[in-house]
N, C-alpha and C positions, 0 to 999 in steps of 0.2 A: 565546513559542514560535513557531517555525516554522510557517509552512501547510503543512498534509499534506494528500495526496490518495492516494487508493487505487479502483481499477478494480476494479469487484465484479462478484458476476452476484447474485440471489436467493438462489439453490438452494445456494452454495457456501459449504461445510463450512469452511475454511481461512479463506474472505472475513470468517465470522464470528468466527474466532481470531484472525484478526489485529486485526480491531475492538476486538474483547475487548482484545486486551493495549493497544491506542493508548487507550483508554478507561481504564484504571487506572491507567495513566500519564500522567491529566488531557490528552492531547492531542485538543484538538478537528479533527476531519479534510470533506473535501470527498469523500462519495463520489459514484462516478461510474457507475454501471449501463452495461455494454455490452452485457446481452445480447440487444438486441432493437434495437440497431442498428448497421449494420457500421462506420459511417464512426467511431465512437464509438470499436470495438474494433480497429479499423486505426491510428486516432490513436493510440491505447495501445500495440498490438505496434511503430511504428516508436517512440516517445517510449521504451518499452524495450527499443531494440535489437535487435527480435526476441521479446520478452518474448508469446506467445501466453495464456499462460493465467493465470486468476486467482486472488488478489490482483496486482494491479503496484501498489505503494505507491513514492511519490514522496514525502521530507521536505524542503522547501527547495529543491524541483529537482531534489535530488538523487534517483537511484533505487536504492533498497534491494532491492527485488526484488520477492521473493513472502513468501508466511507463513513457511516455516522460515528463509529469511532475516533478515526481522522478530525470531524469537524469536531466531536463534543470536547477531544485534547484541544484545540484549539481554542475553543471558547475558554475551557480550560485554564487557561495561558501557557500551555505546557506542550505545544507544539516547539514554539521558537528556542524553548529551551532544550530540546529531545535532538532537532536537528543543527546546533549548534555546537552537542557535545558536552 
């Protein structure tokens, strides 16, 4: 499988849905806490383009987005292929 990563905060609602679903879908992920340091969540807003708020999930490098992103690849069918390779 691919390396995942995803830019959380604690408190977020979404951060934890997307876990959930990367989590059932046996993908093991690198999360990354920004909210309690900026240089952390500046890395994150330019690495997505602007992407301010969280989740920012990364598979492969590549950036998927945020959570309804996440799920809509899924429905998709283009989660299992993304983090497979």
């Amino acid at each position: 499988m691919k390396p995942v990563e995803i830019y959380t905060t604690p408190t977020c609602g979404f951060c934890q849905a997307a876990k959930r679903l990367l989590t059932q879908k046996g993908a093991a992920f690198t999360e990354i806490d920004v909210s309690r340091d900026p240089d952390l969540r500046a890395a994150m807003t330019k690495r997505s383009n602007g992407g301010r708020t969280v989740p920012q999930i990364f598979i492969g490098g590549t950036h998927v987005g945020g959570c309804d992103d996440l799920y809509e690849l899924d429905r998709k069918g283009g989660l299992a292929p993304l983090l497979a390779g």
